[in-house]
C-alpha positions in Angstrom: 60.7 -55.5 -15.1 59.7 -55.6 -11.5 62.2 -53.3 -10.3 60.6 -50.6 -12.9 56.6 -51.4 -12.0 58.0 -51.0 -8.6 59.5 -47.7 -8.8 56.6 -46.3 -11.0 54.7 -47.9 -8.8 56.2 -45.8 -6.0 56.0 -42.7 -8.0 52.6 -43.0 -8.4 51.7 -43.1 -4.4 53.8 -40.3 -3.7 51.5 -38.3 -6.7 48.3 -39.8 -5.9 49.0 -38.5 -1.8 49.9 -35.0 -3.1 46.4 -34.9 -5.2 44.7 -36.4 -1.9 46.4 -33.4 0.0 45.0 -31.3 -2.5 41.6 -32.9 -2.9 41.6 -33.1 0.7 42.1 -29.5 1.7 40.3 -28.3 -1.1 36.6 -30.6 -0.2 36.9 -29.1 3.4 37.6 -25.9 2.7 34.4 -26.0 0.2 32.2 -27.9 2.9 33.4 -24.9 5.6 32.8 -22.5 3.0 29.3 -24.0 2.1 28.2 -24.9 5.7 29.2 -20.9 6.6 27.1 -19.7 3.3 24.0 -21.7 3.8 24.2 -21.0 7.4 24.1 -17.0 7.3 21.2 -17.3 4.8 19.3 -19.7 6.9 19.7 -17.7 10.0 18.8 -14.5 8.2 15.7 -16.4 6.9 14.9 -17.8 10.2 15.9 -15.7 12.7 15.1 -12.2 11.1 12.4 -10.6 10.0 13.8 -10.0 6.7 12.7 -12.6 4.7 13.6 -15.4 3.1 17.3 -15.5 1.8 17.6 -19.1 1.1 16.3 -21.5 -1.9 17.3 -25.2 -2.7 19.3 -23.9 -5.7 21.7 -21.9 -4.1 22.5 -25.2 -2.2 23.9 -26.5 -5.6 25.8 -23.4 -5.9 28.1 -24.0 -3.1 29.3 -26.7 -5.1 30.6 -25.0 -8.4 31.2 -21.8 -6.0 33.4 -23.5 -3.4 34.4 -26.6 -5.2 34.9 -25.3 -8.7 35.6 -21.7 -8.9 37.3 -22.0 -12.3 34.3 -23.3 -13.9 33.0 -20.5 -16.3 29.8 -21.7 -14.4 31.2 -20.1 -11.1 31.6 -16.9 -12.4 29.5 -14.0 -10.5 27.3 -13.2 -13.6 26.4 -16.3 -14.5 25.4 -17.0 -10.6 23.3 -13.9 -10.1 22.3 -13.5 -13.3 21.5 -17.1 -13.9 19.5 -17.2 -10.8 17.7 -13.9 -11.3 16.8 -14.7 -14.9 15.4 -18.3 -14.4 13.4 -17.0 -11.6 12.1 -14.2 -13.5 11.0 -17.0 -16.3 9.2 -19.0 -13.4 7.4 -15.7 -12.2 6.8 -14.8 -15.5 5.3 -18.2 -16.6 3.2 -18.2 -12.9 1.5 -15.3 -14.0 1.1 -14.7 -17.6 1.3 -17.7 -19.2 -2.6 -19.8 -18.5 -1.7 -23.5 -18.7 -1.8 -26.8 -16.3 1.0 -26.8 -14.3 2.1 -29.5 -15.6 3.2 -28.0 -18.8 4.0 -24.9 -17.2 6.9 -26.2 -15.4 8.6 -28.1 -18.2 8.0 -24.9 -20.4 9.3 -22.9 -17.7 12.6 -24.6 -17.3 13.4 -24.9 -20.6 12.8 -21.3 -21.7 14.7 -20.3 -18.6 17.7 -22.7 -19.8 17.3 -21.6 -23.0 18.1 -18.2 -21.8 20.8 -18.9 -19.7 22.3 -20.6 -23.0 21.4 -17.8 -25.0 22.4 -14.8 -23.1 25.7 -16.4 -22.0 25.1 -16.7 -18.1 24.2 -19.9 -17.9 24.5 -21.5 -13.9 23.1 -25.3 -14.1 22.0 -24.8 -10.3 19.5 -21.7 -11.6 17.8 -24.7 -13.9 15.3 -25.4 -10.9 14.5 -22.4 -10.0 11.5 -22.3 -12.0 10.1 -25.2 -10.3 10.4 -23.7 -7.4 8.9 -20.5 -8.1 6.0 -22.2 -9.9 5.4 -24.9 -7.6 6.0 -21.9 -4.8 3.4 -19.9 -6.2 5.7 -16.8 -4.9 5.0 -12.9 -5.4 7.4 -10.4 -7.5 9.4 -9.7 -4.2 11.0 -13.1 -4.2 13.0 -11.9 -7.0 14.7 -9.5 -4.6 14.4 -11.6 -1.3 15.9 -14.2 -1.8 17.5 -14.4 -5.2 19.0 -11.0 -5.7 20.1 -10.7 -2.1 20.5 -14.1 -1.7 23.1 -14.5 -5.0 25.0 -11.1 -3.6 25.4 -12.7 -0.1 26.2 -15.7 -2.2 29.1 -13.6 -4.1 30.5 -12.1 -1.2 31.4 -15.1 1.1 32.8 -16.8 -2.8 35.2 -13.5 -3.1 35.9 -14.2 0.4 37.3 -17.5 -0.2 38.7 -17.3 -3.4 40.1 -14.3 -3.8 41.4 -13.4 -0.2 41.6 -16.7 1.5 43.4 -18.7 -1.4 44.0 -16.1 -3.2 42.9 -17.5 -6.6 41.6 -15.0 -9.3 38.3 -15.1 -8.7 36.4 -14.0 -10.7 38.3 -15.4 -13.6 
């Protein structure tokens, strides 16, 4: 009996090292990927005169993009489409729709996941982005700078990783 436990035992470590490998090389290469992403779009936003390329959202995109590529949550239209149409919602909501904020946020972000749902591009980082288009009180060019250029630069460094640097298929 001991002699057994052992020996699973010892099969067990040597499984549990290979996932760590795994898990190992796969959390840096997502934190690289990420700091590489986030940091393009901040310097563009900072050190440009472009614009703003960067929103708190596409910081929880790194995860699914980098970390989770196989999620149908990763997938390019559910990124740029999920983050367009939720901010289109918020701008939407901003302008046309006369209530208190605070029932125009929760509306917001509903109707925006709703959509996502609905229309089959549904990106659970996107979720906020009426908040932060409400609470942002921004004009109709944020939808281009940052979220549609934003989610493109986005794409590109994700292709980038997956698809040429570990050669996954990506997009699924």
């Amino acid at each position: 009996m001991f002699v057994v436990t052992f020996q699973n035992s010892f099969k067990s470590t040597k499984v549990i090292k290979k996932m760590k490998k795994i898990d190992v090389t796969k959390s840096v290469l997502a934190g690289l990927f990420s700091t590489v992403t986030i940091g393009v779009l901040t310097l563009l936003t900072y050190k440009t005169e472009f614009g703003v390329f960067l929103i708190a959202s596409f910081g929880s995109s790194m995860v699914l993009l980098f970390g989770y590529p196989e999620s149908p949550f990763a997938q390019p239209k559910n990124i740029f489409f999920g983050h367009l149409l939720t901010s289109v919602v918020g701008v939407v909501f901003l302008y046309f729709v006369p209530l208190p904020i605070y029932l125009l946020i929760p509306l917001a972000v509903g109707f925006g996941v709703a959509l996502m749902i609905f229309i089959n591009v549904t990106h659970p980082p996107a979720g906020g982005n009426p908040i932060i288009v409400i609470m942002g009180s921004v004009s109709l060019d944020y939808l281009v700078n940052p979220i549609i250029i934003g989610s493109l630069i986005i794409l590109a460094f994700g292709v980038i990783l997956n698809r040429l640097i570990l050669k996954k298929k990506y997009p699924l």
